[in-house]
C-alpha positions in Angstrom: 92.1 104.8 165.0 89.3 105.1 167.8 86.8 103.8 165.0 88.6 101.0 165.2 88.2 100.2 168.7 84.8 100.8 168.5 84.3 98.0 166.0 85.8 95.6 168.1 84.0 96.6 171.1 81.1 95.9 169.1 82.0 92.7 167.8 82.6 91.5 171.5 78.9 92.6 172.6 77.5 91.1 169.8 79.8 87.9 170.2 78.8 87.3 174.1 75.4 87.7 172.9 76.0 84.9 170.9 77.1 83.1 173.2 74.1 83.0 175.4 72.5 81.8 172.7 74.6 78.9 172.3 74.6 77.9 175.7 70.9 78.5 176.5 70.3 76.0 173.0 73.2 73.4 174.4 71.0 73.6 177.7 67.5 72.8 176.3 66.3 76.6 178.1 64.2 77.9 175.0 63.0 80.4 176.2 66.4 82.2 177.2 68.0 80.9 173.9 64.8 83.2 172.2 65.3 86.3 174.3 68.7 86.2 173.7 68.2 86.1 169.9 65.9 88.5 170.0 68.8 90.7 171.8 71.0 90.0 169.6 68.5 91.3 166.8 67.9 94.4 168.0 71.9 95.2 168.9 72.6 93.7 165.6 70.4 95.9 163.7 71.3 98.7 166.1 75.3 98.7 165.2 74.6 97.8 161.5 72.6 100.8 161.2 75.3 103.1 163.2 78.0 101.8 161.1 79.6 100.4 164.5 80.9 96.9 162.3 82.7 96.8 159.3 81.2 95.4 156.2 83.1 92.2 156.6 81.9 91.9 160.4 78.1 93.2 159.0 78.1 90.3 156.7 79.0 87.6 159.2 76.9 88.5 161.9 73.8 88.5 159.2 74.8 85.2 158.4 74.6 84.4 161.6 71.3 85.8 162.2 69.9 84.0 159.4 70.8 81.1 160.9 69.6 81.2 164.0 66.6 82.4 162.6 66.0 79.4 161.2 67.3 76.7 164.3 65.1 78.6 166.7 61.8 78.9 165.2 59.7 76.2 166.6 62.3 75.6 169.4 59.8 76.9 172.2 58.3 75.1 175.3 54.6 76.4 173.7 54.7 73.2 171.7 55.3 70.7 173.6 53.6 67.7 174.9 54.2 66.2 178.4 55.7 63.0 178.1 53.6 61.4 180.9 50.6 61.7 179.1 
């Protein structure tokens, strides 16, 4: 029964990771939105390898990850031009 618990704490870590992420991308602030994926990486990979999520909730969350993976890269201020020149 506690293993249980300790899923679903997980799953809320990982999901108010997540939700920085949203909110920093919705915001235009890159660079949070990056660190906050890179957080959720690392915590992610942390609880996948401690057998913290279930498979279902391992499978989700990498779908996830691949997915952001692929809106963030590029979506960095490094890049940018200034629009007054």
């Amino acid at each position: 029964m506690f293993n249980i618990f300790k899923k679903s704490r997980a799953k809320g870590e990982l999901d108010a990771i997540i939700y920085r992420i949203e909110s920093n991308m919705a915001n235009n602030y890159k660079d949070a939105a990056q660190d906050a994926f890179k957080e959720f990486e690392v915590k992610f990979n942390e609880m996948a390898a401690d057998g913290r999520l279930s498979d279902k909730q391992r499978i989700n969350y990498e779908v996830k990850l691949s997915g952001y993976k692929t809106k963030l890269q590029g979506f960095t201020h490094k890049d940018q031009k200034a629009t007054w020149t």
